[in-house]
C-alpha positions as CSV (number, residue, x, y, z in Angstrom):
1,X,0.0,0.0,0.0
2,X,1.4,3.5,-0.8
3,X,2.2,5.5,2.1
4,X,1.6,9.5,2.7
5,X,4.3,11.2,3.5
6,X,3.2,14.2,5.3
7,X,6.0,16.3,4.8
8,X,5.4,20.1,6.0
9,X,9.0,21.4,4.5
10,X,10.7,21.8,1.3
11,X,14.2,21.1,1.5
12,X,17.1,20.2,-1.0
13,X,18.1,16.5,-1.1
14,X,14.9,15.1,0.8
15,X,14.0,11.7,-0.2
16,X,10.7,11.5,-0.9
17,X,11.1,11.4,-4.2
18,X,13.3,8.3,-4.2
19,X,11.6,6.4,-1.4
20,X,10.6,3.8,-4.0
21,X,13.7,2.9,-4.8
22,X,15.3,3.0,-1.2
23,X,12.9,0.6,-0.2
24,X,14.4,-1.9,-2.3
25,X,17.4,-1.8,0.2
26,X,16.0,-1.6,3.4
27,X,16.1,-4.6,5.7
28,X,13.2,-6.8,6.2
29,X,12.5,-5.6,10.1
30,X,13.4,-2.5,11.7
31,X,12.3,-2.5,15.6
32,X,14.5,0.7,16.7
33,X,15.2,3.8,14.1
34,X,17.7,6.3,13.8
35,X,18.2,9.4,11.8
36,X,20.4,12.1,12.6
37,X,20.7,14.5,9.2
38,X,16.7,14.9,9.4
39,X,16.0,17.2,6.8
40,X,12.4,17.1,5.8
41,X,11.9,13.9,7.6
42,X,10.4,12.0,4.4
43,X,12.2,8.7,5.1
44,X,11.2,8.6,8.9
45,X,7.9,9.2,7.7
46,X,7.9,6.1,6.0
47,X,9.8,4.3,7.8
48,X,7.5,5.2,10.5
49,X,4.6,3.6,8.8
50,X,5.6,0.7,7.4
51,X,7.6,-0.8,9.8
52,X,6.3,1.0,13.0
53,X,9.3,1.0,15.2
54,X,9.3,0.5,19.0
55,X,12.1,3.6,19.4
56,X,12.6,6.4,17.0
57,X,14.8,8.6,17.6
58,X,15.2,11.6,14.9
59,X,17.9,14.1,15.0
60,X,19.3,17.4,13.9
61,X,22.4,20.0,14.2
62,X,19.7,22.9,12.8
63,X,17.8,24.2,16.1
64,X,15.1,25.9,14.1
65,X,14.3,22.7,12.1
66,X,14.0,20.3,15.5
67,X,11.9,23.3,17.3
68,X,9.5,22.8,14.5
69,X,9.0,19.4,14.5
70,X,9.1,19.3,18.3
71,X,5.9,22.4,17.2
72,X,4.4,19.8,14.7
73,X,4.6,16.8,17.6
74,X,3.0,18.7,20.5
75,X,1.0,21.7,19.5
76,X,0.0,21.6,15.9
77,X,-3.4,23.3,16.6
78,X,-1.5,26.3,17.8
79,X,1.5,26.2,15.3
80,X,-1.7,26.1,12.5
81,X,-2.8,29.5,13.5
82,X,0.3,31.1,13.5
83,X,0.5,29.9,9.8
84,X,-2.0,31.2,8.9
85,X,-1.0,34.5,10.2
86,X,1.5,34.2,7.6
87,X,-0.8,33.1,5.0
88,X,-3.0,35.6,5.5
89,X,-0.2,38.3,5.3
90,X,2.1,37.2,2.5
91,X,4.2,39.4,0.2
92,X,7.5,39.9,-1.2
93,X,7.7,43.2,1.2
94,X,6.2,40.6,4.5
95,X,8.4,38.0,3.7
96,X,11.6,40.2,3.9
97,X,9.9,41.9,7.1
98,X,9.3,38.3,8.4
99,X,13.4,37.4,7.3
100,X,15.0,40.3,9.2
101,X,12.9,39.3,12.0
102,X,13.7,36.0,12.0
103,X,17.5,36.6,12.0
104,X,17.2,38.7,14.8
105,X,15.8,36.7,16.8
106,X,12.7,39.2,17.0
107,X,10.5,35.9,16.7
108,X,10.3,33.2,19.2
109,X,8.5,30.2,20.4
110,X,6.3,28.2,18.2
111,X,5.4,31.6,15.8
112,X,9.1,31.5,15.1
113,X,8.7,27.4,14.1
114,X,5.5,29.1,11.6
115,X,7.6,31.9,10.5
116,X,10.6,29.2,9.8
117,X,7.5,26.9,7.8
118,X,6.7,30.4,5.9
119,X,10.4,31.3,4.9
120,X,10.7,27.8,4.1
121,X,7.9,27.2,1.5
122,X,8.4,31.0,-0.1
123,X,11.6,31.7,-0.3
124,X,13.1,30.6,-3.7
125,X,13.6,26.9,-4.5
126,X,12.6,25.8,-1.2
127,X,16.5,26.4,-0.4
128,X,17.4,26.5,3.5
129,X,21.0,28.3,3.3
130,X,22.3,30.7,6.0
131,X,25.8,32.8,6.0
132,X,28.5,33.1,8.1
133,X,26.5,34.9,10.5
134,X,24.1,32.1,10.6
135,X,21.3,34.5,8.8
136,X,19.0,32.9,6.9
137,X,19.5,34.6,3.5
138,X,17.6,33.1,0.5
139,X,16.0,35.7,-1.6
140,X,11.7,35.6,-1.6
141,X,10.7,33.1,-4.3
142,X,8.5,33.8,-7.7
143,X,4.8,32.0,-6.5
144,X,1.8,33.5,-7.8
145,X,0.0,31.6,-4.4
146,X,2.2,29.7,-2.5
147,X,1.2,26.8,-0.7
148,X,2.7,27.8,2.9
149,X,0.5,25.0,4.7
150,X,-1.9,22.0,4.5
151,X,-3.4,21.5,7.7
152,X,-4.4,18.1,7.4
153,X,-0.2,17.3,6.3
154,X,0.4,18.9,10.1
155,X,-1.9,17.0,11.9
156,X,-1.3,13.5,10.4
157,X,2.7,14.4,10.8
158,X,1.8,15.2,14.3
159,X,0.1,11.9,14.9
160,X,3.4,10.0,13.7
161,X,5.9,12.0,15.7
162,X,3.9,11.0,18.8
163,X,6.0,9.1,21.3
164,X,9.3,9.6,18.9
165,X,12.3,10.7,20.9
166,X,13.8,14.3,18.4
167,X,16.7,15.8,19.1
168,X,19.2,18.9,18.4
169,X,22.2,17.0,18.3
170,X,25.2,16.4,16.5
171,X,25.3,12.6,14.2
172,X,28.1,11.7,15.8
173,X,25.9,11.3,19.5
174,X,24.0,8.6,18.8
175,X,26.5,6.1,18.9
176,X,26.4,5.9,22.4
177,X,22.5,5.2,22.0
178,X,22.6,2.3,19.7
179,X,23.1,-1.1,20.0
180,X,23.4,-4.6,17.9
181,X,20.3,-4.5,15.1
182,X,19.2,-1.3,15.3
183,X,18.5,0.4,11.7
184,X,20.7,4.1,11.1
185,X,19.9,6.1,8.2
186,X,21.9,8.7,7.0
187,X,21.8,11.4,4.5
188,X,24.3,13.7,5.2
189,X,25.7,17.1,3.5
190,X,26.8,15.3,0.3
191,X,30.3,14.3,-1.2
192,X,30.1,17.9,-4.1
193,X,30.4,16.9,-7.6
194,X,32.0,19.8,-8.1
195,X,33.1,23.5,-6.0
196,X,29.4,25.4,-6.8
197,X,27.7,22.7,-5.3
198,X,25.3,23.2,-2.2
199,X,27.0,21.2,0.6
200,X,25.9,23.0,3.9
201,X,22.5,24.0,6.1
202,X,24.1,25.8,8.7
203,X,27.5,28.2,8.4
204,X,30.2,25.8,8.2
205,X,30.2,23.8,5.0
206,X,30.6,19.9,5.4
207,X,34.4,19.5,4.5
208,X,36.7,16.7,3.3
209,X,37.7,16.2,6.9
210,X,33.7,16.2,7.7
211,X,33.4,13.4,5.4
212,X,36.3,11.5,6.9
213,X,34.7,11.8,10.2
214,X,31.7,10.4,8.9
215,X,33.1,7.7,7.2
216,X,35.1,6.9,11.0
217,X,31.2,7.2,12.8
218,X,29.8,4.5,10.3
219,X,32.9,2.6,10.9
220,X,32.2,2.6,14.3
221,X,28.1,1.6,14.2
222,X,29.5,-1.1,11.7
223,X,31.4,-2.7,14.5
224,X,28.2,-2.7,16.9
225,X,26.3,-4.3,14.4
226,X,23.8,-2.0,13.6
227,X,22.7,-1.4,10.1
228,X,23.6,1.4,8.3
229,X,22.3,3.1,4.7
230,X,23.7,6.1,3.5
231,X,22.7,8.3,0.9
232,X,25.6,9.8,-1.2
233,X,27.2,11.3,-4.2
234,X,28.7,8.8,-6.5
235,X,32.6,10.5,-6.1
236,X,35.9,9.2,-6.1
237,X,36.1,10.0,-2.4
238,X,32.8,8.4,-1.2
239,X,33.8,5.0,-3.2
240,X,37.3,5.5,-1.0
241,X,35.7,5.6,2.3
242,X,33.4,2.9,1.8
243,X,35.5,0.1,-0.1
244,X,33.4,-2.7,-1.8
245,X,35.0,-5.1,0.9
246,X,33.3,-3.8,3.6
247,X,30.3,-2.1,2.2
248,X,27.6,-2.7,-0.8
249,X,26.6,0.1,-2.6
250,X,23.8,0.4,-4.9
251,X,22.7,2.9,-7.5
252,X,19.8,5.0,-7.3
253,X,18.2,7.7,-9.7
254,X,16.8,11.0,-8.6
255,X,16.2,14.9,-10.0
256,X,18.0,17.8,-9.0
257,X,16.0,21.1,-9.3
258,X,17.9,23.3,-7.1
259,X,20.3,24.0,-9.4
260,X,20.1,28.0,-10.4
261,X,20.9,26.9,-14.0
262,X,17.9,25.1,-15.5
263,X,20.4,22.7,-17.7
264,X,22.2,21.6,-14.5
265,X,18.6,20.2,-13.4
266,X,17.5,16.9,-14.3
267,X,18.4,12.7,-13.5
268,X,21.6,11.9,-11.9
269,X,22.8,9.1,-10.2
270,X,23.3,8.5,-6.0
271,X,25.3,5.9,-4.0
272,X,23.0,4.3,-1.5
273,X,25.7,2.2,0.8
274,X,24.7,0.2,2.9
275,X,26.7,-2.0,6.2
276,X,24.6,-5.4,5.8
């Protein structure tokens, strides 16, 4: 049965598009679920529903992001009206209002997890970039009428975050939290194809040395015997931190449409690597 995947964000490299095809690769029972790059939460979503884990524990380094699903989990009634504050009052002069705001900190509380949803789904390409600063600084998107929220997509998210353990925490602090069978999946700031590429959600891109570090933490779940899928670039470096001795990696097909020049958009080929 196809699932819904109520997914409230837009965000670049969410998976819901490829679900189909990860599937293929899961294993045949997960009882306890981890995912620490969450993102816009598409695979826990299904994962959630078709396998219905006794522990899930979702994770993120981006505060905003875990305040607003820890919104969406226990007060979506509330988090709904704020939205539609924001619905009510969009523009391209209320949305750059709403950005300033936002970066000063001028927001707080569960409007600010609304005002993050509103950025989010009108700002252009769905992008979530900061600076240096750690200001949110996408430019306000071309939408004739915007869909900044579907209240029914809230509440149904809500009822499957219920009694799920989230988290503003580095990957690398689960470890401790896992044991022997427990399912990990990862999709990380990817391996760039080339410089231009987007590699980072918060001010400090996700480095060569970053990558190395993750190769070490999946080394290290590996050797606990937990499971392990990661979602990749297919690089010369990601095929040298997970050698086909060790690891099996599979190929997967998805669209790009983040890229600012329409010819770099289309199909292009992922690793999905997997520890079992």
């Amino acid at each position: 049965m196809k699932k819904e995947i109520p997914t409230f964000l837009k965000w670049a490299g969410g998976k819901r598009k490829l679900i189909s095809q990860i599937d293929q690769h899961l294993p045949a029972k997960i009882d306890r679920y981890f995912e620490p790059f969450l993102g816009g939460g598409a695979m826990f979503f299904y994962i959630k529903q078709k396998y219905n884990p006794s522990y899930s524990c979702i994770s993120d380094i981006n505060k905003d992001l875990i305040d607003t699903f820890l919104a969406v989990k226990n007060n979506p009634s509330r988090l709904i009206k704020h939205l539609n504050y924001f619905k009510l009052n969009n523009s391209k002069e209320f949305y750059y209002e709403t950005r300033i705001l936002f970066n000063k900190s001028m927001i707080k509380g569960i409007k600010r997890s609304a005002a993050f949803i509103y950025l989010n789904k009108t700002c252009f390409n769905g992008i979530y970039r900061v600076n240096s600063k750690n200001e949110f600084n996408v430019p306000c998107g071309k939408y004739d009428n915007p869909e900044i929220y579907q209240e029914e997509t809230i509440m149904f998210a809500s009822e499957l975050l219920k009694n799920v353990d989230i988290k503003c925490a580095d990957y690398k602090e689960i470890v401790s939290l896992t044991k022997e069978n427990d399912f990990v999946y990862l999709d990380p700031c990817y391996d760039p194809l080339k410089k231009t590429s987007f590699v980072s959600y918060t001010p400090n891109k996700f480095s060569e040395d970053d990558n190395e570090k993750l190769a070490y933490f999946v080394a290290q779940l590996k050797n606990k015997d937990v499971n392990v899928l990661l979602s990749n670039n297919i690089t010369e470096n990601v095929a040298r931190l997970y050698p086909e001795n060790q690891f099996n990696k599979y190929v997967v097909y998805c669209s790009r449409s983040i890229n600012s020049v329409s010819s770099g958009r289309g199909k292009i080929q992922e690793f999905l690597i997997s520890s079992y």
